[in-house]
N, C-alpha and C positions, 0 to 999 in steps of 0.2 A: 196392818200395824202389828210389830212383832215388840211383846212385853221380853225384857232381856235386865235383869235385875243383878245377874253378874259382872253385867261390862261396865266398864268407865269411858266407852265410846259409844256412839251413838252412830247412827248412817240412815241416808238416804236415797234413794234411785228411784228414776222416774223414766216407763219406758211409753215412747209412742210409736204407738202401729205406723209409721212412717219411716220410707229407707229409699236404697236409690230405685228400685221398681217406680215411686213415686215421679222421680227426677223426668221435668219438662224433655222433649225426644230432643230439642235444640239444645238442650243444658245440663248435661251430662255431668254428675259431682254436684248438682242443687243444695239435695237434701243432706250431703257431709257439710259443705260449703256453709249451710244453714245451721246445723250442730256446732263449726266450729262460733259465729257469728254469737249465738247465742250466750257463751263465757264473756262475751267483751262490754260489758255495761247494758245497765236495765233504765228506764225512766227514775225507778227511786234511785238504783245506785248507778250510776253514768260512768264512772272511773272504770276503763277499762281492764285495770289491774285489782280491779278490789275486792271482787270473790275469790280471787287465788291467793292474796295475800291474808282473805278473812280465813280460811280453810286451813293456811297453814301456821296463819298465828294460834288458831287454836289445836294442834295436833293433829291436822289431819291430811287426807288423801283427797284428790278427785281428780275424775275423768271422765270421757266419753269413749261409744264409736256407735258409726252408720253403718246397719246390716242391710240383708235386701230389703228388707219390710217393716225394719223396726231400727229405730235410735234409741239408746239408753245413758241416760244422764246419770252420776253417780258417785256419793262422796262419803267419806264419815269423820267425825270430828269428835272434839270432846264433848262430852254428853253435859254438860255444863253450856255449851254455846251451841245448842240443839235450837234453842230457837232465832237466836241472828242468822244462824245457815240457811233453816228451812224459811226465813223471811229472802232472804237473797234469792235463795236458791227459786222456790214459787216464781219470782217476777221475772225469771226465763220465759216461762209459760202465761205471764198476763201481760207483761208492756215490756220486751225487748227493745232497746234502742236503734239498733241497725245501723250505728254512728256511721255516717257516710265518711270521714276519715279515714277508716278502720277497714274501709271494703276494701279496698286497692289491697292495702296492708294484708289483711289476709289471704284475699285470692294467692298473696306471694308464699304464704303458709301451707296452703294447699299445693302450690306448685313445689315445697320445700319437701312436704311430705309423699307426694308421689316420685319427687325424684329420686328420694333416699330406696326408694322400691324397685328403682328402675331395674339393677339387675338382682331381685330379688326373684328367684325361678317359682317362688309357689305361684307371686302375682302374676309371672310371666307364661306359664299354666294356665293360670286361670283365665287368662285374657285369650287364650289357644280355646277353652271352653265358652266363652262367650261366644266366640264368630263362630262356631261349629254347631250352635244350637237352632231350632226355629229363628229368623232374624223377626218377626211378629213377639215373640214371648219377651217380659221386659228383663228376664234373667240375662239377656244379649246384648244389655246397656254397659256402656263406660262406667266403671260405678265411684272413682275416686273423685275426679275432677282435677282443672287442672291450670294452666292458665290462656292455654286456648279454647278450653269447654267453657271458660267462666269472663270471656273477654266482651268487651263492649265500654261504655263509660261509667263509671263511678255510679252517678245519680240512676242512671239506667236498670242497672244490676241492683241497687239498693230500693229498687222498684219491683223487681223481680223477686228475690228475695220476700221485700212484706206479702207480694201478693201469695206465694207461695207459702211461706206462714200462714195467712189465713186462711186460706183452701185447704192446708191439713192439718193444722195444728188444731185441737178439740178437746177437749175436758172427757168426750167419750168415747173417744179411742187411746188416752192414757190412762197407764196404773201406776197408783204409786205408793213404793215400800218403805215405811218407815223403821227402823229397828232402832230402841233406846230402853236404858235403864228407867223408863216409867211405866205407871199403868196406861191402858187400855186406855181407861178412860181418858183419864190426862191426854195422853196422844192424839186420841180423835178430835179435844177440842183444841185443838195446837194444831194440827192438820187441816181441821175445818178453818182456823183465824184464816190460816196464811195462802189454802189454795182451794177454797171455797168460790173464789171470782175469778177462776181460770175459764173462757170464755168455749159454751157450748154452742159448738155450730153443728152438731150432730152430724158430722161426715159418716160417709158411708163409703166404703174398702169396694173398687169394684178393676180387677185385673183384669187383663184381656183373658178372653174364653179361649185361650189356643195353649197347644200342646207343648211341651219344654222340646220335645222333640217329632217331628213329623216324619214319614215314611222313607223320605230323600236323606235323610238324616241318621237314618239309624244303618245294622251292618256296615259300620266305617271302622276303617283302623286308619286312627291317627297317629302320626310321628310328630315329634315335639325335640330339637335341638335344647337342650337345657346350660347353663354355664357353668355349674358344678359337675364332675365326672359321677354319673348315677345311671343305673340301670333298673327301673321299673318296669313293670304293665299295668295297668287299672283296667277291668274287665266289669263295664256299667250295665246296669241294666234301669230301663224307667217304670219306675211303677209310681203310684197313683200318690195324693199327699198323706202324709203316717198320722198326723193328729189323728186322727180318725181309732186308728187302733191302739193309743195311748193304753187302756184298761188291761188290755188284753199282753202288745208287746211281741206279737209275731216275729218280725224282724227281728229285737233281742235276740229270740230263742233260734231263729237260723244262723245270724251272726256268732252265738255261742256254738254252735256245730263246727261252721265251715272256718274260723277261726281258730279253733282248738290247734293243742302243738305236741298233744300226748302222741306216744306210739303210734304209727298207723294213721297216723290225723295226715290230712292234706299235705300242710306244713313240710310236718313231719319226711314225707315220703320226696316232696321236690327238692328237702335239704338231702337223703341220702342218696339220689339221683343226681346230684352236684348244679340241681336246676335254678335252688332259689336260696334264699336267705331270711327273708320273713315275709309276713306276711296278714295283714288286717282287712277284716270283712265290715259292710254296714256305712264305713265313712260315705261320702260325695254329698254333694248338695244338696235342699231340699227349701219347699216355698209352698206355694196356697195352692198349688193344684199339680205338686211332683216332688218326687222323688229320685234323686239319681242314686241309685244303689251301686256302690263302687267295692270290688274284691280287689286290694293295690299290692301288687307283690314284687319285691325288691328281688330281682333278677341277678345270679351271675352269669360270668362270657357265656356261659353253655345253654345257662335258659336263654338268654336273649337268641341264640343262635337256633333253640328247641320251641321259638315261642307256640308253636303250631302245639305242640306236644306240652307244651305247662297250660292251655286254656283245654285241654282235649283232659286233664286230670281234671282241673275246677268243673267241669262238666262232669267225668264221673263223677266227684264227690257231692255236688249235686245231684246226682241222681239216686246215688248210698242216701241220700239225707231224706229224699221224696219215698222210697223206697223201704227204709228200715227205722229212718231218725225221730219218727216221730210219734216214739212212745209217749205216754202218760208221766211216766217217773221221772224220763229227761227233761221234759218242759215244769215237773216241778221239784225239779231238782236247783234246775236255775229260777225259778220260783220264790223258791224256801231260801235261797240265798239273797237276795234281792229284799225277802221280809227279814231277814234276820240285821243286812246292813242296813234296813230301814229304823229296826228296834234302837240297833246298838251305835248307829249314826252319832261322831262327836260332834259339837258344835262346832261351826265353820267362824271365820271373823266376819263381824257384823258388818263390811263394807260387801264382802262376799254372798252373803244373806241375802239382802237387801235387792242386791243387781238380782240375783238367780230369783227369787219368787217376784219381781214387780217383770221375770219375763217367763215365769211358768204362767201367770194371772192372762198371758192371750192364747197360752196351749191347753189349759184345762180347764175342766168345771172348777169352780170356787171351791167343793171339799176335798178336793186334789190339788191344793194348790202346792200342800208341802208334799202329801203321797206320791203323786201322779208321778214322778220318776221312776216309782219302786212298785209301782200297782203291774202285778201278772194277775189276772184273776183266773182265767181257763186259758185252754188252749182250745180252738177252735179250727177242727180239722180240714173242714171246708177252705177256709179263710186262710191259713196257712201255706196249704195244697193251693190254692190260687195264687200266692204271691210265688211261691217255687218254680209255680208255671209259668210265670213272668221272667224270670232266668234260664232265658231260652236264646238259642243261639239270634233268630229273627226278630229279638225285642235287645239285641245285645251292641255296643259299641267297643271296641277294641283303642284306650291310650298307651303308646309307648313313648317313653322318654329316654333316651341315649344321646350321648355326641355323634353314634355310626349312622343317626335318622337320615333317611331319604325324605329331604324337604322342597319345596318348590316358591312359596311364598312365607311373608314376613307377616306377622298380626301387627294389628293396627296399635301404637302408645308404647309396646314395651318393646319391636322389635322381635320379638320371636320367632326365630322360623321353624315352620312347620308342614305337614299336606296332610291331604286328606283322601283315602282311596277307599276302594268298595272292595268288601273280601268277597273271596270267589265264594261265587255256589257251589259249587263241591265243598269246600271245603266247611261252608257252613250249613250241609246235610249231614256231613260226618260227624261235627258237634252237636247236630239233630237228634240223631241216633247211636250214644254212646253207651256202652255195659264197664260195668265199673269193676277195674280189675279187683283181686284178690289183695292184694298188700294195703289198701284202704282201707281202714278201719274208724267206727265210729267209736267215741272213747268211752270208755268203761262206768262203773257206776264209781262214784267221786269217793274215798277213802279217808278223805282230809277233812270232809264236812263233820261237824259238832251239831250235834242233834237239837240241844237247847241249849248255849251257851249261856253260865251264869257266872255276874262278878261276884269273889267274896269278901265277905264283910267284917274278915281282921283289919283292925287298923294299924297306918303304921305307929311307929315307935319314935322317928324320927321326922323332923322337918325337910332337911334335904339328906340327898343321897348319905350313905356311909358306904365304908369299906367293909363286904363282909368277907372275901376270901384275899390275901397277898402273900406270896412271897416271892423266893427270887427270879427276876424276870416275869413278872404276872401281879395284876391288881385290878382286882372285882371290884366294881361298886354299887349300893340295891338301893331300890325304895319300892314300900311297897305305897300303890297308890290307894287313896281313900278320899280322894275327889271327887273323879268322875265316873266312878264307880262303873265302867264297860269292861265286861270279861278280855280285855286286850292286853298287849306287852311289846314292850321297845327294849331290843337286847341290839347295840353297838359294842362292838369287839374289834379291836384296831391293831392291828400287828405293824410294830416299827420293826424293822431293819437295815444295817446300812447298808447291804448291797439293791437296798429298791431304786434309788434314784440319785445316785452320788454324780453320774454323768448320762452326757444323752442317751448311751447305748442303754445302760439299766434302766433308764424312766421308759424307754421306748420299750424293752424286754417284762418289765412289771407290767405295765398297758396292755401288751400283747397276753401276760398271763391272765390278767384280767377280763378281757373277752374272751379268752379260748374257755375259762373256767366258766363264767357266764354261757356262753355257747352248749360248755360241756352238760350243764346243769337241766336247760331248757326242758326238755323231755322230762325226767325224772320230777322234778319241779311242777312242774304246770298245773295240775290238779291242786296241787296246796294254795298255787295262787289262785284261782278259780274260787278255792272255798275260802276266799281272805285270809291267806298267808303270805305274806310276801317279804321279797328282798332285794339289797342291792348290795351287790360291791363293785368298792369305788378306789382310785390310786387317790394316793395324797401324797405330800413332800416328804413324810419319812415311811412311808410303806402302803398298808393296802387297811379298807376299814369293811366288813359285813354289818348291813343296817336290816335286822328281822323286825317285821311289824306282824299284827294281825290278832284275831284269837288264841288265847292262852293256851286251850286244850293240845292243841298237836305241835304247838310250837319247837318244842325242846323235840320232837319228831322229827319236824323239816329240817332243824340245825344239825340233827346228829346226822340226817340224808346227806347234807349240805357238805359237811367235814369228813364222810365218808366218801361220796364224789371224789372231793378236793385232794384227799390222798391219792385217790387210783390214778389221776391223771394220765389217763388214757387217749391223748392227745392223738389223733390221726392225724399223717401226713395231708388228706383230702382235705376236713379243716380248717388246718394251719394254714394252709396256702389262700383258702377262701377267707378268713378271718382277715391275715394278715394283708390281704388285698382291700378290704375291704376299710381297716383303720388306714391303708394309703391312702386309701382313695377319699378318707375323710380329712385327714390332715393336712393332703396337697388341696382338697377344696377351701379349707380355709381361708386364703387367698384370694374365695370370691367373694368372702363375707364383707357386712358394711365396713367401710376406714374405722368406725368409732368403733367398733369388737375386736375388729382387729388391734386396734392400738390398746383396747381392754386386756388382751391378752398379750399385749409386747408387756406393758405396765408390771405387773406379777412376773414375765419371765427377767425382764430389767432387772427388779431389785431383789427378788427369791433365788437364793445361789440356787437349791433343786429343783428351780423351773426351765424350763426350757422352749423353743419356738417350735411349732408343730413340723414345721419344716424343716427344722435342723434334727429334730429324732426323725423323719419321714428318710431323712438320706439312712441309716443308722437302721432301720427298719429293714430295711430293701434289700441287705445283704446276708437276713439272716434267716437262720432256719429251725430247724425243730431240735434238732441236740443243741442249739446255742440254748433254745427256750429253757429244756431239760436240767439243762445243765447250770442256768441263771436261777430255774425253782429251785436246785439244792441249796446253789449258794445262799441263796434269801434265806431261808429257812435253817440259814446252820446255827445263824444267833439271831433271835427274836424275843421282840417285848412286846408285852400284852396287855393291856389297859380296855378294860368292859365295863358295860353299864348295861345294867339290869331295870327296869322301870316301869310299873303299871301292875296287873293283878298277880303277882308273882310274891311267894312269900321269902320270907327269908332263908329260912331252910334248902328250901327248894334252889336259892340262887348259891350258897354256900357250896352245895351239892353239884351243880353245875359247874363252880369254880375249879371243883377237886379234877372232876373229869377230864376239863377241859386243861389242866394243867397236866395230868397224864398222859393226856393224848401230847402236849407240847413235850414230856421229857421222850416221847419216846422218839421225836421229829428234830428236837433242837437243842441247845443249850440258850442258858437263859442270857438278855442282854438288859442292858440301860436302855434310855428312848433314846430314838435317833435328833440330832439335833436340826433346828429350822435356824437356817443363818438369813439377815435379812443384810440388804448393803443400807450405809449408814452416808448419808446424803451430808450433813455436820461439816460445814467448811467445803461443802463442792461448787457452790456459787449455782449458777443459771444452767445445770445441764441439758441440753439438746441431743434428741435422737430422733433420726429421720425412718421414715417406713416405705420405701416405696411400693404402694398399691394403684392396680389400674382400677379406677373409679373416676367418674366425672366431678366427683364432691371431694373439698379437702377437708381433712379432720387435724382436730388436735384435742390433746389432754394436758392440762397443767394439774402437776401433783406436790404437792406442800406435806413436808414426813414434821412430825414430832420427834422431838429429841430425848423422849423419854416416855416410858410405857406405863405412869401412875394414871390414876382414876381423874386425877386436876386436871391433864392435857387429855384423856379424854373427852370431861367434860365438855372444855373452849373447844378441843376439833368439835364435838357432835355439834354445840351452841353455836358456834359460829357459823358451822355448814345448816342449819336450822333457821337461822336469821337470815342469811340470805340466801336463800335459794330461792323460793318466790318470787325476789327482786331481779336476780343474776334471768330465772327465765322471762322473765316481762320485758326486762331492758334488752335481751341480747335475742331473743328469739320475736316477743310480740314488739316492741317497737323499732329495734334495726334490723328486725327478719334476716340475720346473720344464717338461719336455719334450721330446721325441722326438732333435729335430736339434739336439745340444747339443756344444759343442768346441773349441778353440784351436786356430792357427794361426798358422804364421809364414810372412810375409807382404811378401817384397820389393816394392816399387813402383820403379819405374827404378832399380833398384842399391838405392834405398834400403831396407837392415833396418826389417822390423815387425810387431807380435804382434796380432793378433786374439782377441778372445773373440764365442762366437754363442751364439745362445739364437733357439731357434721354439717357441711356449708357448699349449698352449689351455688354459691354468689362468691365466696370469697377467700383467698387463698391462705394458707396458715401464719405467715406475718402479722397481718392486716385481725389475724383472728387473734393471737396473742397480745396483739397492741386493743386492740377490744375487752379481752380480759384484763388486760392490766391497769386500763383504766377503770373499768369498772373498779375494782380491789382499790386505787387509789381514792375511789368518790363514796366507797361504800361507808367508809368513815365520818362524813357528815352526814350521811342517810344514819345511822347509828347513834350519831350526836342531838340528831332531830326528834327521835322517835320519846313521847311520853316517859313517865315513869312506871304510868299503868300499864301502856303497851310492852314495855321493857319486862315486866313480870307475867303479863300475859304470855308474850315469847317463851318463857323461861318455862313456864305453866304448862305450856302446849306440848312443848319439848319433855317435860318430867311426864306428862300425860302418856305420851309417844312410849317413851322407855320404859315405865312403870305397867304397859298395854297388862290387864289381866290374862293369863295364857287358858285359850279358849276350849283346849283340848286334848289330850293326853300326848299328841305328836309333838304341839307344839313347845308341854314343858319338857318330853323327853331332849329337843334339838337344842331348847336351854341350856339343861342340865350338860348334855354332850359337849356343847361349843363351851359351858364353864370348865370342862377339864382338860379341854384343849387349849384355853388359856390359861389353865393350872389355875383357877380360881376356884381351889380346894373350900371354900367356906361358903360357895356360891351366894354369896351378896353383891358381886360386881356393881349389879344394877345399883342398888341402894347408895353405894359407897359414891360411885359417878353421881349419883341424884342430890348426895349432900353437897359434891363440889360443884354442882351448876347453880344451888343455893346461893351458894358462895358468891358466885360472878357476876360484877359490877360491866354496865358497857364502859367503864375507864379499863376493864381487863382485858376487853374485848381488842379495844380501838387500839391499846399499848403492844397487845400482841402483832395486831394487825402492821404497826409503824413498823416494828422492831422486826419484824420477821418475813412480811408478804408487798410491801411497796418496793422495796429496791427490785430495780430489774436483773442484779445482780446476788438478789438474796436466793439460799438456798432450796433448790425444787429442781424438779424433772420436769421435762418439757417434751412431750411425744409428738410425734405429725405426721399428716402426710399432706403433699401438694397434690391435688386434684387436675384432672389430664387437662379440665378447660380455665387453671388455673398459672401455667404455668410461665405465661408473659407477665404476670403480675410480683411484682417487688419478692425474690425470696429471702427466707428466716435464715440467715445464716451464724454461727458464732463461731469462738474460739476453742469454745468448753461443747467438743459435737464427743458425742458418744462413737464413735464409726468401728471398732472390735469389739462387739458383745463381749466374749469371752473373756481375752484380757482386762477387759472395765473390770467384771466382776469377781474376777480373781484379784487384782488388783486394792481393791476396795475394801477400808473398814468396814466390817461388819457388827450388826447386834446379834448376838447370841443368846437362843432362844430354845 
């Protein structure tokens, strides 16, 4: 129980040591199947929609998912309906109904959400890692389910199902976290009412005693055909299960070595050898009696071609690390860092809490429940030196993923091909016995670290931001913070210009300067992140934005690094060509994303005149080179506007000071300009428009988007209020009872300031007509559902939702991405919130339903209609109109717009 006296949300999660390892060998997907079962009515509450609708009448979130070993249930609501949740919520765990209606129904839910995965490559990976393992270990189980894993009859399966409920489900192999604005004590007896009679059958956790990997199994190199164009290797190695060295954090500390991207690091040397691109240590899976330790390194043509020669480095540098790495000072260097973002740790949101400590409660002691991520205590050299010894060529697996894979066979559910061969013995003596060249270097002592970082204790002056540096072309904004009092700072700095993305070729040329800049930084950088300095820059629709987070002390250190970099733009042709292969190759992947992302992302290029399809800059991309790049940086930079924000332990002085500078350094680069503008197309008398997508996917998708006709705080309100009310319902009706499909939901949906509500639908049952005639039904019935609902409930709704908006911001990130996103709606007085909060006051369901008549029944009223038809869809009736979108371009030149 977590006392939280700040929030006006409350949260709970409840995790049990039970996942698909558990799942019957015949019944593959059990114990998901069983997770989802449990949302659909209880003995007290039977209605299978009425935890969902209670959760979000009161302003809140929940969800699940089945891991190997563990299910976590998990919600948060207003801390005012803290106790009808946690009464609901409990009788999960003491009298689930198992409404035999409901079984059919769901198994279809399952089948909805494995299909949506089909061509999803990590699952289709992972399923490459299942049959490659011990087939005895239960890590080699199907673990989704499906509706061959889960067929039989009705009454049968809801037979299986209880029994399997009772054989694991236990009051003592679950934790459960409460996080609320009360005491302790209040908690515990609120805890105790409601799941005090969750019934103890005292299970006991007993996995098979076999190995994740046996001796036939290991020296493999697998190839893996994947459907995205990607070039990795993951180089595994199994060592034993890590709880065990939680205190300690071994791993951490090799992962922090052979990860590293300084000078000289690993990384470092396979990117100036043209071998790799990046590259993370420590992931791969892990369970009750293994470890798969995975090095995954995103390969180009040359590594992939060298791959002999990039595992023959990871071996050197393992052996630099056994060798030289493991000093005293280096293991408490990442130490003292670890304690320091344990001190200075902001609070996380209380749904977030909640999950994470009710699933730290089965990995550590109880006075570790909050530590135990952050505990390095020693370094133990023996202990160490045995796990390095475990990354060894004979305890090693070799995965590659390419389109070029030599395959033989298909895995079993998702279709993957793959093979599986034995690396020669020579070749894995010569990895036996490597000496580690000279250019590998282990990285220096860290220069970015802050010895004792301390917040200080002027307060500010003002309530929200002010301007403390402007003039022409440039405008600082500061606050100094005196909340959360951690020595940190949030400086965003946003440069408009209009040569960043006026047409494809400049969005695709900003992009491109974007990662080469990012790229270029890497090396020099790395160390600041390391010591908690970090950044990111990001394109947006009128130019480019740098977001610095981290500790105060060195900050204005890393940014002047940052802006000095940024000038030299020392761009190599080697590089540019790997970079700009590499945004192809992400751009053209696109196309193998789900319909509903895809169609998320036609949506913003539709109606954002400087958005564009990744594939239309990917043509635009392909033909260009390094002086195009060169020579698009001047342009950008010849007139530029500057819009910053300053925020957290930073004084005012100090930000003035930085204004001056940084405006210096712009006369000596630019002339000054206006912000560039955000043109949105203006939908107002376009009637029902249609745009088709063609994707190959087995599932059809579609998006219905409904724009507001004006960008005051009133039509905010009714969008957010209206997408608030019914969402709950829109998913019950269209997903839990006509199992239309898996990724089913509503949305509200700003576009440049402008209010808007979304409906989604991803469907391997049913083609996009038949999905549109579903939504628009629903829209025409939701108005006696509206006209039915209480007058209490009608203000509860309204309650939940001001709750929702009004969320207390938990930690310095979150008011800094406030403060940021009010100035990029020019909501110079930042009260947005408040101002929307008086006008949902306001709103009567007669305001609700009139808007509903007058704006969203006619099949002819104005909104965007996205789609695609799905490959096993395509005998079924299609969506056609008069009003089709079929020339992007011209639409959108064409098109009033709002100017913004």
């Amino acid at each position: 129980m977590v006392e939280d006296m700040q929030s006006n949300q409350a949260a709970a999660s409840m995790a049990v040591s039970v996942g698909h390892f558990d799942d019957p060998v015949d019944r593959p997907g059990m114990a998901h199947f069983l997770e989802h079962m449990l949302f659909l009515g209880t003995e007290k509450y039977p209605d299978s929609g009425e935890y969902h609708a209670y959760i979000n009448q009161h302003g809140g979130n929940n969800n699940a998912w089945t891991g190997t070993e563990q299910t976590n249930f998990f919600y948060s609501i207003n801390a005012d309906a803290l106790e009808g949740s946690l009464d609901r919520f409990s009788q999960f765990f003491i009298a689930p109904k198992f409404d035999l209606d409901l079984v059919d129904r769901e198994r279809h839910a399952i089948e909805s959400e494995f299909s949506l995965k089909l061509k999803d490559d990590i699952r289709r990976v992972y399923q490459v890692q299942k049959e490659t393992v011990n087939p005895k270990h239960p890590f080699s189980k199907f673990s989704v389910g499906n509706l061959t894993t889960l067929a039989g009859k009705q009454a049968d399966i809801r037979q299986e199902l209880l029994a399997f409920y009772q054989q694991h489900y236990s009051a003592n192999i679950m934790t459960l976290c409460v996080v609320a604005p009360r005491t302790i004590a209040e908690l515990e007896v609120i805890v105790n009412q409601y799941f005090s009679t969750i019934e103890n059958r005292n299970v006991s956790k007993h996995y098979p005693v076999e190995a994740l990997l046996n001796k036939e199994q290991q020296q493999k190199h697998i190839q893996i055909v994947p459907l995205k164009d990607q070039k990795r290797v993951s180089i595994c190695f199994t060592l034993p299960e890590i709880d065990q060295f939680y205190k300690r954090k071994p791993l951490t500390f090799i992962s922090h070595l052979l990860g590293n991207e300084s000078p000289g690091s690993l990384l470092s040397y396979l990117k100036l050898q043209g071998l790799a691109n990046n590259l993370s240590a420590g992931g791969g899976v892990n369970g009750y009696n293994f470890k798969d330790y995975s090095i995954s390194i995103q390969l180009t043509d040359k590594g992939y071609a060298e791959l002999e020669e990039v595992v023959t480095c990871v071996f050197e540098y393992i052996e630099l690390i056994k060798q030289h790495g493991l000093s005293s000072w280096r293991y408490q260097e990442r130490a003292s860092l670890l304690d320091t973002a344990f001190r200075f740790q902001e609070q996380i949101k209380t749904l977030d809490l909640a999950s994470h400590l009710s699933i730290n409660m089965h990995h550590y002691d109880i006075e570790d429940i909050i530590y135990g991520d952050y505990r390095m205590d020693e370094m133990l050299e023996h202990e160490t030196k045995q796990l390095l010894s475990m990354m060894s060529a004979d305890n090693m697996r070799l995965m590659t993923v390419a389109k070029e894979s030599q395959v033989e066979k298909q895995a079993a559910w998702y279709d993957t091909p793959y093979q599986v061969s034995s690396i020669a013995a020579e070749q894995l003596e010569k990895w036996a016995s490597v000496s580690t060249r000279p250019a590998l270097k282990l990285p220096e002592k860290n220069p970015f670290i802050v010895a004792n970082p301390q917040a200080r204790s002027d307060k500010s002056n003002t309530k929200v931001p002010k301007i403390v540096a402007e003039g022409e072309g440039y405008r600082i904004w500061h606050k100094k913070d005196d909340e959360f009092n951690v020595p940190k700072g949030h400086l965003y700095l946003s440069l408009d210009s209009d040569q960043a993305s006026s047409t494809p070729r400049q969005a695709a040329l900003t992009r491109l300067y974007v990662e080469m800049l990012i790229d270029y930084l890497t090396e020099p950088t790395y160390q600041a992140e390391v010591a908690g300095l970090n950044y990111n820059i990001y394109p947006h629709q009128g130019g480019i934005t740098l977001h610095l987070t981290g500790f105060t002390g060195n900050q204005e250190k890393l940014l002047t690094l940052i802006i000095n970099k940024a000038r030299e733009r020392n761009f190599t042709e080697q590089r540019f060509n790997m970079i700009k292969k590499q945004i192809l190759r992400s751009w053209n992947n696109v196309a193998q994303a789900k319909p509903i992302s895809q169609l998320f992302t036609s949506l913003t290029v539709t109606l954002q005149k400087r958005s564009f399809e990744p594939a239309r800059m990917a043509e635009e991309l392909a033909a260009l080179t390094l002086e195009d790049l060169h020579n698009h940086v001047s342009a950008f930079y010849k007139k530029v506007y500057l819009e910053g924000l300053v925020y957290g332990d930073w004084l005012e002085q100090e930000t003035q000071n930085l204004g001056k500078r940084l405006q210096h350094l712009l006369s000596l680069v630019t002339k000054p300009s206006a912000e560039s503008s955000r043109e949105l197309v203006n939908l107002d008398k376009r009637g029902s428009l249609l745009r088709e997508k063609s994707i190959a996917h087995q599932d059809s998708a579609i998006i219905v988007y409904y724009q507001s006709r004006a960008a005051t705080p009133e039509r905010m309100a009714l969008f957010s209020l209206l997408n608030h009310t019914m969402s709950s319902t829109f998913f019950h009706e269209l997903r839990t009872k006509q199992q239309l499909g898996y990724m089913v939901g509503t949305g509200y949906l700003p576009l440049n300031r402008h209010p808007g509500i979304i409906f989604y639908v991803q469907s391997p049952t049913t083609g996009p007509r038949q999905l549109l005639e579903a939504i628009d039904e629903f829209i025409a019935d939701f108005n006696y559902a509206v006209m039915q609902i209480t007058n209490e409930q009608w203000e509860s709704t309204k309650q939940g939702m001001i709750s929702q908006i009004m969320e207390n911001d938990t930690n310095l990130k979150t008011r800094s991405q406030r403060y940021w996103v009010s100035l990029g709606n020019r909501d110079y007085q930042f009260n947005q919130r408040e101002t929307v909060v008086a006008e949902v006051m306001k709103l009567t369901r007669a305001d609700l339903i009139k808007f509903m008549v007058t704006h969203m029944r006619s099949k002819d009223c104005d909104r965007l209609v996205l789609f695609s038809c799905g490959e096993q869809h395509h005998s079924q009736a299609s969506l056609r109109s008069d009003n089709m979108i079929v020339e992007l371009k011209a639409f959108k030149q064409q098109a009033d717009k709002f100017q913004f």
